[in-house]
C-alpha positions in Angstrom: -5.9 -20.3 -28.4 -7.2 -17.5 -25.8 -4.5 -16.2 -22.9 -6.2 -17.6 -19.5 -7.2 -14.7 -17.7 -6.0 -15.0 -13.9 -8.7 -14.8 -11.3 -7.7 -12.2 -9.1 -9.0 -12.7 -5.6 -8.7 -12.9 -2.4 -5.2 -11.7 -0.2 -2.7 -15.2 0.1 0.1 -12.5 1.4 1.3 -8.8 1.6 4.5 -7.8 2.4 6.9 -4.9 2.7 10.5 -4.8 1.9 13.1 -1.1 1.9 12.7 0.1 -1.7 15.9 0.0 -3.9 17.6 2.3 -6.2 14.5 3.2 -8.1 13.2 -0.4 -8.2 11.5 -2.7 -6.0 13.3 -4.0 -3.2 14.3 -7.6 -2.8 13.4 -8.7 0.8 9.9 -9.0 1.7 8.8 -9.1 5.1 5.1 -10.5 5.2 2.6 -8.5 7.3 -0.4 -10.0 8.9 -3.3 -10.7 7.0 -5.2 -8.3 6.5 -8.8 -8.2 7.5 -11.6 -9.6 5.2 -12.7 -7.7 2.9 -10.8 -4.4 3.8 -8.3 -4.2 0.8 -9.2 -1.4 -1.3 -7.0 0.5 -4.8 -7.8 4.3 -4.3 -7.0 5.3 -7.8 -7.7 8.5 -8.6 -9.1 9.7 -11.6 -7.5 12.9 -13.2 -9.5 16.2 -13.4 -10.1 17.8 -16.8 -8.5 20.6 -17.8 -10.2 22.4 -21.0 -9.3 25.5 -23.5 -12.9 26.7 -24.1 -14.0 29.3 -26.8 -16.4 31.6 -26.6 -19.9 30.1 -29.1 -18.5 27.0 -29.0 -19.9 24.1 -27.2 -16.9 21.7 -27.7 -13.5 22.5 -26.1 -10.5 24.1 -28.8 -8.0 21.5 -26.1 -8.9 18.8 -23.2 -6.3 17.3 -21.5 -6.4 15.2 -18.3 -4.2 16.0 -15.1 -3.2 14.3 -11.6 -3.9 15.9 -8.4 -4.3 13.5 -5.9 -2.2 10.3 -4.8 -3.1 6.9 -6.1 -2.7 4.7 -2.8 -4.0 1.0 -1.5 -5.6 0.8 2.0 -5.9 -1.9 4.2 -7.2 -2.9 8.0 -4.9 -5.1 9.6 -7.0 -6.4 13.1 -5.6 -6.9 16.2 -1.8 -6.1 15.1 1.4 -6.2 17.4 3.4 -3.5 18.8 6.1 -4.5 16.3 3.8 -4.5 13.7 2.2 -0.7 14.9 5.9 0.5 14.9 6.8 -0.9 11.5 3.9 0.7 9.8 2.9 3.9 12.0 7.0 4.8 13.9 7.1 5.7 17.3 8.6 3.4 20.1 8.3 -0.4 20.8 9.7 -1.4 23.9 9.2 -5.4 23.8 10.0 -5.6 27.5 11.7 -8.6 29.0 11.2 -11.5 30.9 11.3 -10.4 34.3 9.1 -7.3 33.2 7.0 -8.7 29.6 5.1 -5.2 29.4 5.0 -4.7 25.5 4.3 -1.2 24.8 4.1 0.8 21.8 4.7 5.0 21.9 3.3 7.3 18.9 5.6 9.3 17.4 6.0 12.2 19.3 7.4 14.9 16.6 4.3 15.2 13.4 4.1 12.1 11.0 7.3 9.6 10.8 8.4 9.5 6.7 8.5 5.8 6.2 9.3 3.9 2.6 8.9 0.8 2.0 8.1 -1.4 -1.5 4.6 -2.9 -0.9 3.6 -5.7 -2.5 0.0 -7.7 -2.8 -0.5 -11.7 -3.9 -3.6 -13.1 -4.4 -4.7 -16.2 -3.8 -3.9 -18.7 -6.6 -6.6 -20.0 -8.9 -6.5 -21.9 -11.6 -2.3 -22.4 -11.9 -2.1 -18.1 -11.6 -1.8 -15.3 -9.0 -1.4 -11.8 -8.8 1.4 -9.9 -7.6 0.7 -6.0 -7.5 3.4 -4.1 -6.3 4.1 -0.4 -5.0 8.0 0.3 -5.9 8.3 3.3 -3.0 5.5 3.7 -1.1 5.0 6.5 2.0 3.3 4.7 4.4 0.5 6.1 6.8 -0.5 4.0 9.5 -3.3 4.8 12.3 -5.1 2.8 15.1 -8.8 3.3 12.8 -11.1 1.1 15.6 -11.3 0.8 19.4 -12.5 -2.6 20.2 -15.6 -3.1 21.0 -17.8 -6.3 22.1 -18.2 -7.0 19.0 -15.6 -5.6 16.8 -11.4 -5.9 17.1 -8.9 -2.8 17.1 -7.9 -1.9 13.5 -4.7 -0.3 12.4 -5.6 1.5 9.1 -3.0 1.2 6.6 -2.0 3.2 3.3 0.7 2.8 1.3 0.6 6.2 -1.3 2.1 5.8 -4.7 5.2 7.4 -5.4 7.5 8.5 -7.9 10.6 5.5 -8.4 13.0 7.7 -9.6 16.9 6.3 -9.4 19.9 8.7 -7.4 20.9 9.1 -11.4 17.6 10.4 -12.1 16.4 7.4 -14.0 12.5 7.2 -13.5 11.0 3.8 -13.3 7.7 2.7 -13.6 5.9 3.4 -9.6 3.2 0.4 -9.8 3.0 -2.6 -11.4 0.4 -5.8 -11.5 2.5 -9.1 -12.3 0.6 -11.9 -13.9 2.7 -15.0 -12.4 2.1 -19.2 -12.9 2.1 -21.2 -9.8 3.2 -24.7 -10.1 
């Protein structure tokens, strides 16, 4: 008998959670949706690097290298101040009840360095879902779109793969996709 293949589509959740000691970390907090449509996997493919010889038309060596960051990006519409200080740093000053101002401050001192595991479900179809999952991810977070009459503010989101490497120096694996059944 054929393994079912899981239909991977849609966003049911994403959520962040402070990365472990090279592994994933263990509690998620879930994020707003994301907007429709606005999840993308920036892979990168490696450049070639070749050993070529003089009359010959085929390399004597190819071999493939990484020079950019593999990272997902998302829009997440209309998010809260808590939200915008989670993902992008600065200040959130919720305010109180004789004064419910809720204002969020950019970082004032060059780009915060936030980690965080990331991890992606989709929707469940047919008894599976997705999980994919970032094990330490650098997170870059920037208001992307003013509203407009016909358009909401967007806070552009990327979460850039990096190395999960233990304080003993074990390395782990940095991305995974999880093929999990859903009663």
């Amino acid at each position: 008998m054929a393994e079912q293949r899981p239909i991977a589509m849609g966003i049911a959740k994403h959520s962040v959670a402070t990365p472990g000691d090279g592994v994933p970390g263990t509690s998620f907090e879930d994020l707003p949706q994301p907007q429709k449509n606005a999840v993308a996997f920036n892979f990168s493919d490696p450049s070639e690097v070749r050993v070529d010889l003089e009359g010959s038309l085929d390399p004597l060596y190819s071999a493939f290298v990484k020079d950019t960051t593999d990272f997902i990006e998302l829009s997440i519409p209309t998010p809260d101040n808590a939200t915008i200080q989670k993902l992008a740093g600065g200040v959130h000053e919720k305010g109180t009840e004789g004064s419910p101002n809720d204002e969020w401050q950019e970082p004032f001192e060059g780009v915060p360095d936030i980690n965080y595991t990331y991890q992606c479900e989709t929707v469940p179809r047919n008894g599976l879902k997705v999980v994919y999952t970032i094990v330490n991810a650098r997170v870059l977070a920037k208001i992307s779109q003013a509203p407009t009459t016909d358009n909401v503010e967007l806070l552009m989101v990327r979460f850039y793969k990096q190395a999960a490497i233990s304080a003993a120096g074990v390395k782990g694996h940095a991305f995974s996709r999880k093929v999990v059944a859903v009663p």
